[in-house]
KEKE-3310 file (N, C-alpha, C; in steps of 0.2 Angstrom, whole numbers, plus 5000, padded with zeros to 4 digits):
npx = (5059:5056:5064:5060:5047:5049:5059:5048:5041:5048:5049:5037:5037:5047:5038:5027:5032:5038:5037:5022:5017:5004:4993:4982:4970:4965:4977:4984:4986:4996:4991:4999:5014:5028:5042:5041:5049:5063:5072:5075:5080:5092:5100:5102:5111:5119:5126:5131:5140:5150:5151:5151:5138:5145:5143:5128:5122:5108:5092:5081:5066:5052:5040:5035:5035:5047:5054:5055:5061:5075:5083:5088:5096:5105:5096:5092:5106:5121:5116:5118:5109:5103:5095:5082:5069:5059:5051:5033:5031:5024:5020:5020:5031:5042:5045:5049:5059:5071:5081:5092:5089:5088:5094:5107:5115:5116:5110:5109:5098:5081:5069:5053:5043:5026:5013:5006:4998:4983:4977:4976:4970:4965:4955:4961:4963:4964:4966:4973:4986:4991:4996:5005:5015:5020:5023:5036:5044:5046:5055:5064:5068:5074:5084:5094:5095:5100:5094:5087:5068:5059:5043:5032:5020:5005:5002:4990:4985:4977:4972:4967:4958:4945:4947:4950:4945:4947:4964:4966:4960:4972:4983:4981:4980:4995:5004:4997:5002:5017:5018:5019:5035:5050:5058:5055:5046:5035:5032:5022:5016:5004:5000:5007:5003:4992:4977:4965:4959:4958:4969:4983:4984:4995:5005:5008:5011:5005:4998:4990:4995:5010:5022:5029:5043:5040:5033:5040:5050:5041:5041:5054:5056:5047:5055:5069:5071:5068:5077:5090:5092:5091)
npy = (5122:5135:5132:5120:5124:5136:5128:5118:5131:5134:5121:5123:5134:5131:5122:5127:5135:5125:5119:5115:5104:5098:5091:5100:5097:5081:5074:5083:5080:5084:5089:5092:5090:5088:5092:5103:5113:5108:5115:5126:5124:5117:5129:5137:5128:5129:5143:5140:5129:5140:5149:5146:5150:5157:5149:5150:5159:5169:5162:5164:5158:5150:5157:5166:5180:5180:5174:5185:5194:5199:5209:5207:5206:5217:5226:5222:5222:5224:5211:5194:5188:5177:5169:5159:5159:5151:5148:5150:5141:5130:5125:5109:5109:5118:5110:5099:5102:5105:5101:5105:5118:5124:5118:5113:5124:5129:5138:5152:5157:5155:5162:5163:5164:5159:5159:5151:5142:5138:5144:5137:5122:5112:5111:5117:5121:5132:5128:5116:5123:5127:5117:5111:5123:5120:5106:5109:5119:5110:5101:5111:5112:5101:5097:5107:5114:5125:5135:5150:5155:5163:5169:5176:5186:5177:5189:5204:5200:5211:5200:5192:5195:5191:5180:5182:5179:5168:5169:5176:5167:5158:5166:5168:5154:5150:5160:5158:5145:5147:5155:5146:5141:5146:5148:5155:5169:5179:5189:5201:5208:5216:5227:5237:5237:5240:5251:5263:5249:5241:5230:5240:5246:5254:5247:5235:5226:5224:5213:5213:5206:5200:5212:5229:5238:5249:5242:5232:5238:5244:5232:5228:5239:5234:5221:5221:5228:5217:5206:5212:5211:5198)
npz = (5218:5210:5199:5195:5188:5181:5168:5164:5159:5149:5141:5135:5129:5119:5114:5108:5097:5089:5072:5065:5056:5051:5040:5032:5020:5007:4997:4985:4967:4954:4938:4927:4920:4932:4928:4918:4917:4913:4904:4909:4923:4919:4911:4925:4931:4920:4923:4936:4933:4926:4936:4951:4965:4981:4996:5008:5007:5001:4994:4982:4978:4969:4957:4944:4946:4954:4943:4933:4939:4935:4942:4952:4961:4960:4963:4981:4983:4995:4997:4997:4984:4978:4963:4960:4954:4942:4927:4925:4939:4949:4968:4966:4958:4963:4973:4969:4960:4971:4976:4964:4963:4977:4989:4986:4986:4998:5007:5019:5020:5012:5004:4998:4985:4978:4968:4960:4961:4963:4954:4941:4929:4936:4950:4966:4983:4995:5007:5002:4995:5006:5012:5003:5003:5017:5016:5006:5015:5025:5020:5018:5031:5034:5026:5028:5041:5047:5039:5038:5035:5024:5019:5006:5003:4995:4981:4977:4962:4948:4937:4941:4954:4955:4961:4974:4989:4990:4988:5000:5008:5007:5010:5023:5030:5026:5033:5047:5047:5048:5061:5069:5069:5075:5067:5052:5044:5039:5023:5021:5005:5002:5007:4999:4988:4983:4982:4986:4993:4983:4970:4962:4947:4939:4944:4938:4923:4906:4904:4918:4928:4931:4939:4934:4935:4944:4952:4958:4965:4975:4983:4984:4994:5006:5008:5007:5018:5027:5025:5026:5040:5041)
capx = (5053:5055:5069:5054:5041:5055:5060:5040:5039:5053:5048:5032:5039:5048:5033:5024:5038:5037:5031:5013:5016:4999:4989:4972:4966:4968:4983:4983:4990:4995:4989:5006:5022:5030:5048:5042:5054:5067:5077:5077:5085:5098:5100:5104:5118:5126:5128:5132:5146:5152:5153:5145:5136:5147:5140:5128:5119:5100:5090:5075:5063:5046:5036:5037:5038:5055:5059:5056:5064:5081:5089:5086:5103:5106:5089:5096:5115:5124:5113:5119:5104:5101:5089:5080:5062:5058:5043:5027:5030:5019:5025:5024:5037:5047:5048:5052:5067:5073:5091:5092:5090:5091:5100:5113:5117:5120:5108:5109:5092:5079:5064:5047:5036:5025:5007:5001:4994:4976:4975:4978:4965:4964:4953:4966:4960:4970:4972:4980:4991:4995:4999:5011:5022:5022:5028:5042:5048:5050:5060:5070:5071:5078:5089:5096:5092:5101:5092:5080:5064:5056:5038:5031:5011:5004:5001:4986:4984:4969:4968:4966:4956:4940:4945:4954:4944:4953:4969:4969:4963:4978:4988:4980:4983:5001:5004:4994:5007:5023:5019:5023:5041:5054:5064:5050:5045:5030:5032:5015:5015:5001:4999:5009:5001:4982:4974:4958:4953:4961:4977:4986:4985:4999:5012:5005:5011:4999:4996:4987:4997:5016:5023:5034:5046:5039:5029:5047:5050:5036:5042:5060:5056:5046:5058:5075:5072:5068:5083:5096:5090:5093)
capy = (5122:5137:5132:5117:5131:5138:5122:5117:5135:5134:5115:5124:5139:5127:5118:5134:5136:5118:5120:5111:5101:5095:5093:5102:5092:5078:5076:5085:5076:5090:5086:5092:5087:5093:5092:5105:5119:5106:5119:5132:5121:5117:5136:5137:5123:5131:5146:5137:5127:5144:5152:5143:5157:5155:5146:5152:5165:5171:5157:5167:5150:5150:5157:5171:5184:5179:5172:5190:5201:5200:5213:5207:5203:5223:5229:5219:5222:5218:5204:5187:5185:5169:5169:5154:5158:5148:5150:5150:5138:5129:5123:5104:5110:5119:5105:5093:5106:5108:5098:5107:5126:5126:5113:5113:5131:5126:5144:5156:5160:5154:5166:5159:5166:5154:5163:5148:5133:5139:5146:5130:5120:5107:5114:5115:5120:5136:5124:5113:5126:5129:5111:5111:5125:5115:5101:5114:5121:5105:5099:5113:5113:5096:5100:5116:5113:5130:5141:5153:5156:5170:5168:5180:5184:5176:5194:5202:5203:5213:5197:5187:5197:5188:5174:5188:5178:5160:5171:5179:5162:5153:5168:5167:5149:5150:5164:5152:5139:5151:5158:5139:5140:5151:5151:5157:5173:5181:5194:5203:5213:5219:5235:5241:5236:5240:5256:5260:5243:5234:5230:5247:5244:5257:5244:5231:5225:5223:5207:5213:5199:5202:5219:5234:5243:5251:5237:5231:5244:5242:5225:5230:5243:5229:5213:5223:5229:5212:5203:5217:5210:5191)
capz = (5215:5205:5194:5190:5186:5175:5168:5163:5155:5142:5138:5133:5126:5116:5109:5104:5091:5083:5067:5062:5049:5050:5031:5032:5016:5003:4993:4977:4960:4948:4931:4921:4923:4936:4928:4911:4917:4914:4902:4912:4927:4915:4911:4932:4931:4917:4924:4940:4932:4925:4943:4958:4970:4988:5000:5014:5000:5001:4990:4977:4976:4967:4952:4939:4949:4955:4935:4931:4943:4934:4942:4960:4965:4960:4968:4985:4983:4995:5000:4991:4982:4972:4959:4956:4951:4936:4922:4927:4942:4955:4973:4967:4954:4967:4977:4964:4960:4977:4974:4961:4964:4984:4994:4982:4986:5004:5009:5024:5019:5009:5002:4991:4982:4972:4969:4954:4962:4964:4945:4935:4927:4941:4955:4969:4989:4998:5012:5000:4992:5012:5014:4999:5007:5022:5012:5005:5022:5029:5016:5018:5038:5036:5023:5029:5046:5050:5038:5039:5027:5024:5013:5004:5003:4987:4978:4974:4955:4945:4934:4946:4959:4956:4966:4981:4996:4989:4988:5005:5012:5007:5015:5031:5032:5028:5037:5053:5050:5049:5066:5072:5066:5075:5061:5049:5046:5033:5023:5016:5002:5000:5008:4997:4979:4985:4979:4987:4992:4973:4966:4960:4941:4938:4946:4933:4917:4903:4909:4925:4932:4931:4938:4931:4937:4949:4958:4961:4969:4980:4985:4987:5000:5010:5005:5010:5027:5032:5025:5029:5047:5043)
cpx = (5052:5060:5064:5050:5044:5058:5054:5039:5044:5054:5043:5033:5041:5043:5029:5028:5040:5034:5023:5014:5009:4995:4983:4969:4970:4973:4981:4987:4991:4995:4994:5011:5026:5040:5048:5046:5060:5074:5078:5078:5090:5103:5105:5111:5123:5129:5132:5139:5151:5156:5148:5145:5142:5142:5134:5123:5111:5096:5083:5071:5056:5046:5037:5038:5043:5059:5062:5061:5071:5086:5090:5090:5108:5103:5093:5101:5114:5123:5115:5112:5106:5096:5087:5075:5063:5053:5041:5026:5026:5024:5027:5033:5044:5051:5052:5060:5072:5080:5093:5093:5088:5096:5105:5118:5119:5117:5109:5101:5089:5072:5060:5042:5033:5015:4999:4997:4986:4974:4975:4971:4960:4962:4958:4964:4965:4971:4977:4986:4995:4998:5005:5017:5022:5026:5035:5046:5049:5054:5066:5071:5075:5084:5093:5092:5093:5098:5086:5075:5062:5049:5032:5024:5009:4999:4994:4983:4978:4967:4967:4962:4949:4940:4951:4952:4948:4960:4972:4965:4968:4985:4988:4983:4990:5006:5005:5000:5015:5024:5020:5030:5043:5060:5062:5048:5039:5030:5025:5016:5009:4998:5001:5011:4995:4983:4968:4955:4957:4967:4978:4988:4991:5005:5013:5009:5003:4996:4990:4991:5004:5018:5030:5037:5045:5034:5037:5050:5049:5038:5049:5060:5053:5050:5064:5077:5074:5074:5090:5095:5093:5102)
cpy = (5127:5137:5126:5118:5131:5134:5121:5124:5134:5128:5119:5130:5134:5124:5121:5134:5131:5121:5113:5109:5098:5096:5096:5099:5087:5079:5077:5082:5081:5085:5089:5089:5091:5096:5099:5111:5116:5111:5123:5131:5122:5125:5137:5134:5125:5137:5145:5135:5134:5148:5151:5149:5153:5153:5150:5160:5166:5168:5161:5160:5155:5154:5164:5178:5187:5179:5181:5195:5198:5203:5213:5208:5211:5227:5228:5220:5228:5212:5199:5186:5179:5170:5165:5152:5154:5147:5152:5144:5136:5124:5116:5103:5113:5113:5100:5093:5107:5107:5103:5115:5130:5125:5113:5118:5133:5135:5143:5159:5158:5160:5162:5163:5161:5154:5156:5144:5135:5142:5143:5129:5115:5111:5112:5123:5129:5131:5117:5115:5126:5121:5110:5114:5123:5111:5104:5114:5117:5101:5103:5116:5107:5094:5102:5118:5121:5138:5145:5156:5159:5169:5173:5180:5183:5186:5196:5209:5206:5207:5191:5187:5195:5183:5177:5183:5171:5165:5173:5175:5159:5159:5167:5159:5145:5152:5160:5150:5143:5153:5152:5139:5148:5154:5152:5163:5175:5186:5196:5208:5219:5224:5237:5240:5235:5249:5257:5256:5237:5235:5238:5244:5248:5251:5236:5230:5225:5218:5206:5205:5200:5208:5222:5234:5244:5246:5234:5233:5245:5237:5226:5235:5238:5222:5216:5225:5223:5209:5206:5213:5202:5190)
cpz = (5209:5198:5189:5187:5178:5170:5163:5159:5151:5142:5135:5129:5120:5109:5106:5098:5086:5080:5067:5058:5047:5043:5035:5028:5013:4999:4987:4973:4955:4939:4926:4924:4925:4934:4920:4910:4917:4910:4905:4919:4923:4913:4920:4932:4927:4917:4932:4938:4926:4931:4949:4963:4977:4994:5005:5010:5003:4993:4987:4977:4974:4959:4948:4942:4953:4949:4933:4933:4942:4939:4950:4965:4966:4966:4976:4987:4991:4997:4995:4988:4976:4968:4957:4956:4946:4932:4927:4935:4947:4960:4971:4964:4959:4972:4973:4962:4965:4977:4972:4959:4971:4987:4990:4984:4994:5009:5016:5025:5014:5008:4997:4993:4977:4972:4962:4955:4963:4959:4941:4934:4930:4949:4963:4978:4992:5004:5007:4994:5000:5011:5008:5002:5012:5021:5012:5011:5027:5027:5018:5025:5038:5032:5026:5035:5051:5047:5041:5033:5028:5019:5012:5002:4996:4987:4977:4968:4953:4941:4938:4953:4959:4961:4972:4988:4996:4991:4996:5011:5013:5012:5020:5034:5033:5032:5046:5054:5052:5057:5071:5073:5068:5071:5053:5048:5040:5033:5019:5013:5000:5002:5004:4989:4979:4983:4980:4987:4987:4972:4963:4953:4938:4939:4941:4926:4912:4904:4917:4929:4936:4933:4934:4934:4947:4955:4960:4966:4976:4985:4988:4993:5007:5015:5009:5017:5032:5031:5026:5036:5048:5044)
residu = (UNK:UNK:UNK:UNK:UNK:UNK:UNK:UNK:UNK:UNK:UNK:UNK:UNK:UNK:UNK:UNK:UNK:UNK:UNK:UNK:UNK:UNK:UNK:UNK:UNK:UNK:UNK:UNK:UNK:UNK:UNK:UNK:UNK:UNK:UNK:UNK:UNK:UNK:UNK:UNK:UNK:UNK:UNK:UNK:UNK:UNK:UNK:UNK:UNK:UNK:UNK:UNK:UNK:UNK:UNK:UNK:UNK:UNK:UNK:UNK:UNK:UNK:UNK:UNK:UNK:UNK:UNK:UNK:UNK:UNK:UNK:UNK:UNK:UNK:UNK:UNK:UNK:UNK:UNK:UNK:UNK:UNK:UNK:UNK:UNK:UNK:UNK:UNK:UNK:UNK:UNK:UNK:UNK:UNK:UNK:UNK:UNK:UNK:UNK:UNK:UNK:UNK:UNK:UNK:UNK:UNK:UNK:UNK:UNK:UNK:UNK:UNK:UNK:UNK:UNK:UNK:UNK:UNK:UNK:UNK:UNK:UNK:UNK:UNK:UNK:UNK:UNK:UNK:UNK:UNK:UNK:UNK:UNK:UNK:UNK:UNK:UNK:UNK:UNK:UNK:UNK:UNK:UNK:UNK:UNK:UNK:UNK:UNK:UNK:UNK:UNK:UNK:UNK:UNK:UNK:UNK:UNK:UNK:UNK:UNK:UNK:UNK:UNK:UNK:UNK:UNK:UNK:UNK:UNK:UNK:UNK:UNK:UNK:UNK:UNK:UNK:UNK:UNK:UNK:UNK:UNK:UNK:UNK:UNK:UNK:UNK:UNK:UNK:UNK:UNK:UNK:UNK:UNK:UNK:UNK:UNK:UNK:UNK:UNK:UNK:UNK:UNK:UNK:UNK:UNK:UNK:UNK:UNK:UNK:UNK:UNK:UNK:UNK:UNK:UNK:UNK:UNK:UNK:UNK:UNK:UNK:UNK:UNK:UNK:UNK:UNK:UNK:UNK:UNK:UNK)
# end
C-alpha cells in the first residue's frame, strides 16, 4: 500500500513540473518583418563558417542588451558563452531565428533576454509577450530536449519606466510560467539596477535604455553565480 501512496506521489510530483503551455490571450501578428535583422544573421554564419563554437555551449538569445554586451564571453570566461543577441529584437524575431542562432549550436544551455515586444507601435499585452516566450521555450524543449534555460527579467529602464506596472506584469507572468518547468530557472535583475524605488541612472547610457559598463557589471555578479552552477 505504501509503495502505492509513494508511486501516486511522484506521478504528481511529476505533473507539478510540466510546463503550462497554456496562452493567456489572442495571437499577436507583429506589424514588421520579423526577418529585418537578416544581416546581422548572416554576420553569425560568417563567423560560424570561420570557427564553429563547440557543441553543448551556453546560447545568449534576445534583444539589445545581449547585441550589445560584446565582451560577454570575456565577462563569463570560462563559461562557453554564445553570443547571439541581435539589433533591436523581439521574441517573434527570436523565434523566427531559432535554426539559426540556437538549435544549430547544439546548446548545453540556453539564456533570453528580449525586453522589446511591449514598446513597439502595435499595442501588445504582457500576457501576450508571456505567451511568446512560452512559444520560445517550447520550441527549445523540443529541440534541445536536454537543455536548460535560464530567462532573464525584462530590465527596468528609466525611458521606459512609465509603463513599470506593464513591465513587471509580463515578469510575474513569465516567471508564473517558469516555475512549471524543472528545467527552467528565472533570473531577476532588478535588485540590483534600482535606486530608491527607480532605475539607477548612473548604470545607463545616454539612452536611458541601453546600459554602461557598470550596469554590466551589475548583471554579471547576478548572471555568473547562477551559470557556474549549470
Amino acid at each position: 500500500m505504501k509503495r502505492y501512496i509513494y508511486f501516486l506521489a511522484f506521478i504528481a510530483f511529476l505533473g507539478c513540473h510540466k510546463p503550462n503551455y497554456t496562452l493567456l490571450d489572442a495571437p499577436w501578428e507583429p506589424d514588421y518583418a520579423v526577418d529585418r535583422f537578416e544581416a546581422a544573421i548572416k554576420v553569425f554564419e560568417k563567423q560560424d563558417a570561420e570557427k564553429m563554437p563547440a557543441p553543448g555551449g551556453i546560447v545568449f538569445t534576445g534583444s539589445s542588451s545581449f547585441t550589445k554586451w560584446q565582451s560577454a564571453a570575456q565577462d563569463l570566461a570560462p563559461l562557453p558563452i554564445i553570443n547571439r543577441g541581435f539589433g533591436g529584437s523581439t521574441l517573434p524575431e527570436v523565434i523566427h531565428y531559432a535554426d539559426r542562432t540556437i538549435f544549430k549550436y547544439k546548446p548545453r544551455v540556453v539564456v533570453i533576454y528580449c525586453e522589446n515586444d511591449m514598446f513597439g507601435k502595435k499595442t501588445k499585452t504582457p500576457e501576450q509577450v508571456r505567451d511568446a516566450y512560452v512559444t520560445l521555450t517550447k520550441m527549445i524543449h523540443e529541440n534541445e530536449p536536454q537543455a536548460k534555460i535560464y530567462g532573464i527579467s525584462l530590465k527596468p529602464s528609466p525611458s521606459r519606466w512609465n509603463r513599470k506596472d506593464e513591465t513587471l506584469k509580463a515578469n510575474k507572468l513569465i516567471r508564473d510560467f517558469i516555475r512549471t518547468d524543472k528545467k527552467h530557472e528565472y533570473i531577476d535583475v532588478w535588485p540590483v539596477m534600482l535606486k530608491d524605488g527607480r532605475p539607477d541612472g548612473s548604470i545607463f547610457l545616454k539612452d536611458s535604455l541601453h546600459m554602461n559598463e557598470e550596469g554590466y557589471r551589475r548583471w554579471i555578479k547576478v548572471i555568473k553565480p547562477v551559470l557556474d552552477q549549470a
